[in-house]
C-alpha angles and dihedrals in degrees: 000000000000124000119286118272121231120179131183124203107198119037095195131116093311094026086057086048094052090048084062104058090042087064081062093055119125104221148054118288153149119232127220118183120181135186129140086219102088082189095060090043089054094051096042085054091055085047092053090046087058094064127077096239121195117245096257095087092097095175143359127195118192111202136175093207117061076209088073087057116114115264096235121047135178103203126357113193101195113197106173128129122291089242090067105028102096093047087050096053095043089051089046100040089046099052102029142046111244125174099190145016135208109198126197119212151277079053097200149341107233126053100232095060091067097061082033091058100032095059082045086056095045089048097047093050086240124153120209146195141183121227096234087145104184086088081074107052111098089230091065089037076053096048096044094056096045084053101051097118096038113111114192117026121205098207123180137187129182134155137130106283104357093158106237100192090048102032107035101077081060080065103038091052087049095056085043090056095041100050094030088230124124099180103093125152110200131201134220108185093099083058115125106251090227119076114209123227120250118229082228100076116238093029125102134195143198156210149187118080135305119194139165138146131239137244093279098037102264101145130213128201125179119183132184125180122224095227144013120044103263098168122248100271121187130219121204117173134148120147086282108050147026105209118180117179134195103187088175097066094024099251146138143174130206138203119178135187089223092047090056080252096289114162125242123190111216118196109213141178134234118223108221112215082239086073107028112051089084082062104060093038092049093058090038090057092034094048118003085251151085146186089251130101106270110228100253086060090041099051097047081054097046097050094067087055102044093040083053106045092039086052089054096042083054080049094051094034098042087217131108126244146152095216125078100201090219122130 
């Protein structure tokens, strides 16, 4: 049996990341990276030569064709953006044997792509998950199991800048993950009426606030501000528990019903993605499984937010169209 096979499609800012932690990883494997920039491969290489890597990383191709790619694969992580992913997939599920996928978000831009490439995935035996990664971190492991009886979850976000189009999936699926629940209808009208230009060119953002509540009635509120740099602040709160959370300085208070509402202050790390994709691929190649959200549960979380944002950019734009430039 020949060494496990990991490849990576996109080799820009979080591509490079991803190559990072795979240097950690704590087993034999053989490394693909594939990007059709020579300039972000280049880059990403000087990025993998910074880290200490363990000695399992028993060979790495860089290569500017997926057709290069080896025809059978273990893991693919794919961390393009979300204009060319379905056409990536499609390229790389139709001409190669791949037994799982790591997916960055946001998946896609256009609603359609998510039921096109789920039915791909499903003929092709393939198992996929989506690197929302706050599922991971021990505080939300914390909070989730302090929350276990709550029944509805009153969870806020606000900060400058926070990227709505880009970030707010990470919450969602945090939400999703706190109150077990998957059935959520979001609303737009508290959007700010102007889109902001993204330094990648073709990409928009926004800000303002969406907002919307689940199934059960656990609600959901995001907010970035146009403009400052009020920090990214966290609001946790259900008929058991008070919950505020500063990821940015690693901190969290607590007040609970059972403690009589005292409040306790909890010191956390973040896990960069720089330290944390091993991770993921070493359980998915130990197991079948991970700690991410698989596809089938993403997707039914991505589509509120990317319905509801697209139906805002046609509002903005007066146009018509079927794709929310959004990655």
């Amino acid at each position: 049996m020949g060494l496990p096979k990991i490849a990576l499609i996109g080799a820009g800012q979080i591509g490079s990341r991803h190559l990072q932690a795979l240097a950690l990883i704590n087993r034999e494997i053989a490394l693909e990276v594939v990007d059709p920039s020579q300039h972000s491969l280049d880059i990403t290489k000087e990025r993998f030569a910074e880290v200490s890597r363990t000695s399992y990383v028993k060979s790495i191709r860089f290569l500017t064709e997926l057709d290069n790619l080896s025809n059978m694969l273990d893991v693919v992580v794919v961390a393009t953006n979300a204009d060319v992913r379905r056409a990536v997939l499609e390229k790389l599920l139709d001409n190669k044997k791949v037994k799982y996928l790591l997916l960055e978000k946001v998946l896609f831009q256009r609603i359609e792509d998510y039921h096109a490439i789920g039915e791909l995935m499903e003929l092709k035996g393939v198992r996929a998950w989506v690197n929302c990664g706050r599922r991971m971190w021990p505080i939300y492991k914390t909070l989730k199991n302090k929350l276990n009886n709550n029944p509805k979850i009153n969870y806020s976000i606000s900060g400058s800048k926070i990227g709505l189009g880009c970030n707010s999936i990470h919450f969602l699926d945090t939400l999703a993950y706190l109150s077990r629940e998957s059935e959520f209808k979001l609303k737009f009208d508290q959007l700010d009426s102007e889109l902001v230009t993204c330094k990648r060119p073709g990409f928009v953002e926004f800000t303002g606030t969406l907002y919307g509540v689940s199934k059960k009635g656990s609600t959901l509120s995001i907010t970035s501000y146009s403009e400052g740099n009020a920090p990214v602040v966290v609001t946790i709160n259900s008929s058991e528990l008070c919950c505020i959370v500063k990821e940015g300085i690693g901190r969290t208070w607590i007040s609970e019903r059972s403690n009589n509402w005292q409040w306790e202050e909890l010191i956390f790390d973040i896990p960069m993605q720089s330290r944390s994709t091993h991770l993921v691929i070493q359980q998915i190649l130990d197991e079948g499984e991970c700690g991410l959200p698989g596809y089938k549960e993403s997707a039914q979380l991505h589509l509120p937010i990317l319905s509801t944002l697209l139906e805002h950019y046609k509002y903005v734009k007066e146009e018509e169209t079927t794709i929310c430039p959004i990655t």
